[in-house]
PDB file as gemmi writes it, atoms N, CA and C in Angstrom:
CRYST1    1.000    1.000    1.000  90.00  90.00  90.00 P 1                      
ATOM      1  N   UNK A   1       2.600   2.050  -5.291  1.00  0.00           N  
ATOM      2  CA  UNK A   1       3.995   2.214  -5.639  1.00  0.00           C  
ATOM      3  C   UNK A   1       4.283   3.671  -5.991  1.00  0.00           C  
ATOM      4  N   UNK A   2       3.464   4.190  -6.615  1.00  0.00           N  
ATOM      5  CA  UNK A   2       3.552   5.484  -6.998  1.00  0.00           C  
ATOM      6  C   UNK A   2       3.684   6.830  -6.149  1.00  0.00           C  
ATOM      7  N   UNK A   3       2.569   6.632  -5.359  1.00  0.00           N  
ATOM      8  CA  UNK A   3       2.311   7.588  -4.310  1.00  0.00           C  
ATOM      9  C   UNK A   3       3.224   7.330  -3.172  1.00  0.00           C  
ATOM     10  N   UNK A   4       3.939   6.233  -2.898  1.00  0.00           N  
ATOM     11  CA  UNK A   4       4.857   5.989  -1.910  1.00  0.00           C  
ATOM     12  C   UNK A   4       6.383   6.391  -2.746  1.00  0.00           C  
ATOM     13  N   UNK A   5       6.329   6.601  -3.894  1.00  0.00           N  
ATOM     14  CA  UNK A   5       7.630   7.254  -4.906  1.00  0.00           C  
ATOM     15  C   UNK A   5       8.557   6.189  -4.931  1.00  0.00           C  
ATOM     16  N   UNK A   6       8.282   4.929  -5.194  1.00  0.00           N  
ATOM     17  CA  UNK A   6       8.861   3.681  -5.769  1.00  0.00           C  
ATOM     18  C   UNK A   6       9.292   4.209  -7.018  1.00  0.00           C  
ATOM     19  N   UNK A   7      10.430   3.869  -7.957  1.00  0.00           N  
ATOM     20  CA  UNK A   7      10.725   4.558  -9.284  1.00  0.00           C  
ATOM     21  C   UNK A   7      10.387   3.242  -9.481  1.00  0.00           C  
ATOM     22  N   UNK A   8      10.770   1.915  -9.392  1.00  0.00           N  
ATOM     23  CA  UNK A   8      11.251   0.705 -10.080  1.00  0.00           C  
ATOM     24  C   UNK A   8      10.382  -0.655  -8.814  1.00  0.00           C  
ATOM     25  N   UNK A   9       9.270  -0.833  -9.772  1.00  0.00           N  
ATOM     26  CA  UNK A   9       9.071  -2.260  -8.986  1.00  0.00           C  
ATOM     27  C   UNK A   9       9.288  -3.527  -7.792  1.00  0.00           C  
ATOM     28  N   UNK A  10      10.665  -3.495  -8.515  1.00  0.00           N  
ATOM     29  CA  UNK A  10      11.279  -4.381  -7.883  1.00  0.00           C  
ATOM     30  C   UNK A  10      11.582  -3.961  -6.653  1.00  0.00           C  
ATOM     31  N   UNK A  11      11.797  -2.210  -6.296  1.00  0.00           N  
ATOM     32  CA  UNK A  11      12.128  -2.298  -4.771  1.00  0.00           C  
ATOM     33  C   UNK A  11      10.903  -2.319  -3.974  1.00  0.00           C  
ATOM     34  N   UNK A  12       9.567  -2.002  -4.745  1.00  0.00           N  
ATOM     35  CA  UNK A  12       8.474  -2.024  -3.997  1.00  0.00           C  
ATOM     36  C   UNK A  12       7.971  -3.317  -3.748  1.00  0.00           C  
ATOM     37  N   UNK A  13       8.512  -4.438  -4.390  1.00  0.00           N  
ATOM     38  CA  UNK A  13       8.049  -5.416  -4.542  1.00  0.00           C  
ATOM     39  C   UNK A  13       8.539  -6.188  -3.011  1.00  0.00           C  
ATOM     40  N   UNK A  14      10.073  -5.732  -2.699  1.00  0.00           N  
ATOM     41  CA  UNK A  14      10.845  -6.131  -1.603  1.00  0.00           C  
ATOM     42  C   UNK A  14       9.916  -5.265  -0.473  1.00  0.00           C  
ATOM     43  N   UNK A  15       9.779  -4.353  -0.817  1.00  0.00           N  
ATOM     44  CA  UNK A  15       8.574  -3.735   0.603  1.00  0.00           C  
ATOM     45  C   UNK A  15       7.321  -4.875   0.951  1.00  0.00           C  
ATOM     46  N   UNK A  16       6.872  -5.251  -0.263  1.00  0.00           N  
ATOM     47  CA  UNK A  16       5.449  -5.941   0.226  1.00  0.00           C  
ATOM     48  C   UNK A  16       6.248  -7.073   0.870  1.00  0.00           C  
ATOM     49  N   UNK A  17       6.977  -7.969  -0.098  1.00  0.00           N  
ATOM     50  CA  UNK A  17       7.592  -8.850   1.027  1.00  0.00           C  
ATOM     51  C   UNK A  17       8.039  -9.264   2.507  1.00  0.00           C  
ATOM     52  N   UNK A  18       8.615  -8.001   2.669  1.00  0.00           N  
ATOM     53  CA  UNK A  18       8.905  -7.652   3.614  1.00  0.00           C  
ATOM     54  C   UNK A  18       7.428  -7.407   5.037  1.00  0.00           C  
ATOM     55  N   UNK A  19       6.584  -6.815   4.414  1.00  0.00           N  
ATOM     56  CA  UNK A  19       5.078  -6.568   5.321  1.00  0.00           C  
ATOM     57  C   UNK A  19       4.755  -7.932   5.468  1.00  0.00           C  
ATOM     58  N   UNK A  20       5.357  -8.748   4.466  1.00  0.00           N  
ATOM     59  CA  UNK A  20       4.508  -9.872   4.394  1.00  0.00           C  
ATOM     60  C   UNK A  20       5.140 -11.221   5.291  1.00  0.00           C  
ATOM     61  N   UNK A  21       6.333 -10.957   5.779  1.00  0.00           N  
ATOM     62  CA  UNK A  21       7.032 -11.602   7.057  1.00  0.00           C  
ATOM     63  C   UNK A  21       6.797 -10.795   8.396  1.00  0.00           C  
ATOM     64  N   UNK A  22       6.964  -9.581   7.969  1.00  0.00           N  
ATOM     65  CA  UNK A  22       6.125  -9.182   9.386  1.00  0.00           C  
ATOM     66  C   UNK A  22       4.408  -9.264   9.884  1.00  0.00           C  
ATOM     67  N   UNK A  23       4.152  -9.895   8.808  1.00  0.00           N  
ATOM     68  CA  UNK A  23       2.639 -10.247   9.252  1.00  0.00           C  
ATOM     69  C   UNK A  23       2.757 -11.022   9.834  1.00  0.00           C  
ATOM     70  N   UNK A  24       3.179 -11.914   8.940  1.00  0.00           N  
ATOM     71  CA  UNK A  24       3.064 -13.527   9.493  1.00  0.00           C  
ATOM     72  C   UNK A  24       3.642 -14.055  11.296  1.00  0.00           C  
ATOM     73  N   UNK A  25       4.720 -12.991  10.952  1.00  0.00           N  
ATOM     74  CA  UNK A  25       5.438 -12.426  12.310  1.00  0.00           C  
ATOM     75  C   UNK A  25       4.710 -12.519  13.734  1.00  0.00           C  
ATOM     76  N   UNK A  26       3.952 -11.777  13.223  1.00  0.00           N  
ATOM     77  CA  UNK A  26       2.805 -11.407  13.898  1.00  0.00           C  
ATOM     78  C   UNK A  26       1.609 -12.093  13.977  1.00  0.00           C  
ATOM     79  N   UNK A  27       1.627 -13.260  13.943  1.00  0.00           N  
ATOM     80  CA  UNK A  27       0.353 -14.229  13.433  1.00  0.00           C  
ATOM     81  C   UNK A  27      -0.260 -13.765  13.113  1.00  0.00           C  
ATOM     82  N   UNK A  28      -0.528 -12.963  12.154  1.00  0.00           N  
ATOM     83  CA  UNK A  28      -2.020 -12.808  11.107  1.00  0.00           C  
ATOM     84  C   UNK A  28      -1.672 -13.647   9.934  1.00  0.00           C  
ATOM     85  N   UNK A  29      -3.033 -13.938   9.039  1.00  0.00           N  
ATOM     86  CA  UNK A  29      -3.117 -14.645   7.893  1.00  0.00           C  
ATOM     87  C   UNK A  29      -2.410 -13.718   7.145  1.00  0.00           C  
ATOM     88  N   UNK A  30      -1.215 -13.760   6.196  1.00  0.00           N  
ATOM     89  CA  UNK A  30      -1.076 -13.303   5.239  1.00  0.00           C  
ATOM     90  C   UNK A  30      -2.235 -13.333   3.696  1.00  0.00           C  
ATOM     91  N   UNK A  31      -2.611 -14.445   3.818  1.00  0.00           N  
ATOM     92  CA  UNK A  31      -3.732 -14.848   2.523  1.00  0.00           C  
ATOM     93  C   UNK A  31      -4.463 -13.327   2.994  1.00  0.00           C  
ATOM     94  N   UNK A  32      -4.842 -13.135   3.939  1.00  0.00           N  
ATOM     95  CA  UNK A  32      -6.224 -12.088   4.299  1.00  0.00           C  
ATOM     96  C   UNK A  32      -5.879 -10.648   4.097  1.00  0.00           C  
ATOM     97  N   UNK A  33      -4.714 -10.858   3.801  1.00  0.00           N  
ATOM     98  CA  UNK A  33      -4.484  -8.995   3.756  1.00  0.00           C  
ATOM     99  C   UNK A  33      -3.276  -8.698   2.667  1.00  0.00           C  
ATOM    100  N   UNK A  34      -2.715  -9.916   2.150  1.00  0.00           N  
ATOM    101  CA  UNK A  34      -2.090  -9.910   0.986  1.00  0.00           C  
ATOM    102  C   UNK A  34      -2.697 -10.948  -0.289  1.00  0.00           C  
ATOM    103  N   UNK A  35      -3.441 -10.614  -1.428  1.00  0.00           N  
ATOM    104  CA  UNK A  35      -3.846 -11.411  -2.020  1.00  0.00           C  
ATOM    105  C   UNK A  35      -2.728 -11.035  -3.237  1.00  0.00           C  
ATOM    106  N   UNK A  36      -1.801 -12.222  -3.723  1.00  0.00           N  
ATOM    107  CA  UNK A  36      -0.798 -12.437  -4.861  1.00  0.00           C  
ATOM    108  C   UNK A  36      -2.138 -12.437  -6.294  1.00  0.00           C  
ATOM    109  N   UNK A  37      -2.295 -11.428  -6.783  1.00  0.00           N  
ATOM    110  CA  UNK A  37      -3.294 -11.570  -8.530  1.00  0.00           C  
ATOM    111  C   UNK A  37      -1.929 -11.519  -9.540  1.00  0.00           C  
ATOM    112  N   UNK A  38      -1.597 -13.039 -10.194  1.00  0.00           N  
ATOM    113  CA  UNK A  38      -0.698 -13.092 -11.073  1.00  0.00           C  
ATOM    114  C   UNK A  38      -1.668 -12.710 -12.696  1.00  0.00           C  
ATOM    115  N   UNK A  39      -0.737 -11.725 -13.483  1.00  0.00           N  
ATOM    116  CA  UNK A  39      -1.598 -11.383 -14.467  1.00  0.00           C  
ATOM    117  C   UNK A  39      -0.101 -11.697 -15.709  1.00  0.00           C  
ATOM    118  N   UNK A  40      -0.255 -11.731 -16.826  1.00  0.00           N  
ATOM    119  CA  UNK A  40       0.551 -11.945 -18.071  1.00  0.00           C  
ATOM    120  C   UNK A  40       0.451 -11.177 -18.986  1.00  0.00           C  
ATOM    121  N   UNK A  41       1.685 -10.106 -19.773  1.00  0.00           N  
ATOM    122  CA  UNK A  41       1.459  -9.226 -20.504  1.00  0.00           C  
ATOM    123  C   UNK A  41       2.437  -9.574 -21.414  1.00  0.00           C  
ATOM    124  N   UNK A  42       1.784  -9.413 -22.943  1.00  0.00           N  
ATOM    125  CA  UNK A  42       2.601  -9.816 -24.450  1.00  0.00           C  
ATOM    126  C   UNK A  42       3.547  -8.500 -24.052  1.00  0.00           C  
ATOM    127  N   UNK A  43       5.011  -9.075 -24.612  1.00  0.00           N  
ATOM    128  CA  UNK A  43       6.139  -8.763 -25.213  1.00  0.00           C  
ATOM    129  C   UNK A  43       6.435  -8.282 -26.539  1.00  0.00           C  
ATOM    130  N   UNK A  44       6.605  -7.338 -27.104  1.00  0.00           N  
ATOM    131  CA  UNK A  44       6.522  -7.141 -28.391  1.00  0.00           C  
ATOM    132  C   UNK A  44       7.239  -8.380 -29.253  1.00  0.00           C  
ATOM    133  N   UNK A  45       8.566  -9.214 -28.825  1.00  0.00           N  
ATOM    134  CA  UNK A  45       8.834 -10.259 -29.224  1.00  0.00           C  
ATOM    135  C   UNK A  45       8.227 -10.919 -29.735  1.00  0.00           C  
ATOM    136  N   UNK A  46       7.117 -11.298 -28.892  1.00  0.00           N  
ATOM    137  CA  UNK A  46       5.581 -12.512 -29.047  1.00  0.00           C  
ATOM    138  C   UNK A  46       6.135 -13.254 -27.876  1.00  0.00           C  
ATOM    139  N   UNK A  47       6.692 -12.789 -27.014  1.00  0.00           N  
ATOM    140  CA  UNK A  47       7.078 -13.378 -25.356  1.00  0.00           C  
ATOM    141  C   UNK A  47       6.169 -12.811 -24.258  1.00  0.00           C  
ATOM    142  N   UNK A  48       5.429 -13.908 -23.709  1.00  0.00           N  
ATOM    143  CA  UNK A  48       4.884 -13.224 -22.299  1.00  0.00           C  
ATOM    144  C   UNK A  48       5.882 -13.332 -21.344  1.00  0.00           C  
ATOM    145  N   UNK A  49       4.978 -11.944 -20.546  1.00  0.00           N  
ATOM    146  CA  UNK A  49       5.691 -11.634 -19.030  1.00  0.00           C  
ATOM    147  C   UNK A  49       4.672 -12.235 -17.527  1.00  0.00           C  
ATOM    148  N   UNK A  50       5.734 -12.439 -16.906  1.00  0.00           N  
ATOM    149  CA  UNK A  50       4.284 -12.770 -15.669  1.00  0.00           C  
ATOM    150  C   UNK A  50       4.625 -11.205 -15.056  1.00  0.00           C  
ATOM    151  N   UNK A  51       3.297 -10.697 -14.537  1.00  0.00           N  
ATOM    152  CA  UNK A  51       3.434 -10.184 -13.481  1.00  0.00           C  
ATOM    153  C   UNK A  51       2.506 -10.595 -12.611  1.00  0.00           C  
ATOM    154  N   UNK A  52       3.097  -9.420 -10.991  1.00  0.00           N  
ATOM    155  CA  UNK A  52       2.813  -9.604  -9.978  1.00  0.00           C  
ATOM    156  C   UNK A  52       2.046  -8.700  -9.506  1.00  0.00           C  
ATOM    157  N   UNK A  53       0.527  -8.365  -8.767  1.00  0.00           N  
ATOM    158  CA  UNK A  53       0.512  -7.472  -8.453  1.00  0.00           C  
ATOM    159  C   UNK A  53      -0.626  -8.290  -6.914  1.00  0.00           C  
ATOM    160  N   UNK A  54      -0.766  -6.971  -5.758  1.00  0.00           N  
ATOM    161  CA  UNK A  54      -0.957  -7.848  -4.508  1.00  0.00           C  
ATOM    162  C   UNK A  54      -2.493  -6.854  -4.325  1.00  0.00           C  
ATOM    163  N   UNK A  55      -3.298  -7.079  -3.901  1.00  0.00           N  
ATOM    164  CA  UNK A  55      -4.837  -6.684  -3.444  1.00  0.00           C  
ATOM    165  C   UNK A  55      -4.760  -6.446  -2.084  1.00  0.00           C  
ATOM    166  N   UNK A  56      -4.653  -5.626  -1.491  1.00  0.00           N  
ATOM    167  CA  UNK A  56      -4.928  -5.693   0.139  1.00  0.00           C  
ATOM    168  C   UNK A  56      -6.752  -5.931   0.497  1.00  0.00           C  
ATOM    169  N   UNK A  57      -6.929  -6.105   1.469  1.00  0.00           N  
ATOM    170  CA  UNK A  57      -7.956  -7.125   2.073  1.00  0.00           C  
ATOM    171  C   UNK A  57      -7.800  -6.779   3.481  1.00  0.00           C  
ATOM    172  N   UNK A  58      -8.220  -5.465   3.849  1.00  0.00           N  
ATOM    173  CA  UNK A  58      -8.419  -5.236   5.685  1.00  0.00           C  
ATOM    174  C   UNK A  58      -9.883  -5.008   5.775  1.00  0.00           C  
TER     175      UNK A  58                                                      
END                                                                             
């Protein structure tokens, strides 16, 4: 996200998505080259967050 100069998540998040219909597009396994690792981070509230983050796999 960084090195591609994403400021904000969420639009990078619409990029992977996006790779991730054109895979499939393309008949490749998405599982094989997009792995979803859901992780959970405390809120100062005492509220967790989910996040999202994806592993590539070529």
């Amino acid at each position: 996200m960084i090195a591609l100069e994403y400021s904000k998540w969420e639009n990078f998040h619409k990029v992977i998505k996006n790779a991730m219909v054109a895979c499939e597009n393309s008949n490749y396994n998405i599982v094989g080259y997009f792995s979803e690792v859901r992780k959970t981070s405390k809120m100062p509230n005492g509220g967790v967050k989910k996040i999202y983050q994806y592993k590539g796999e070529m």
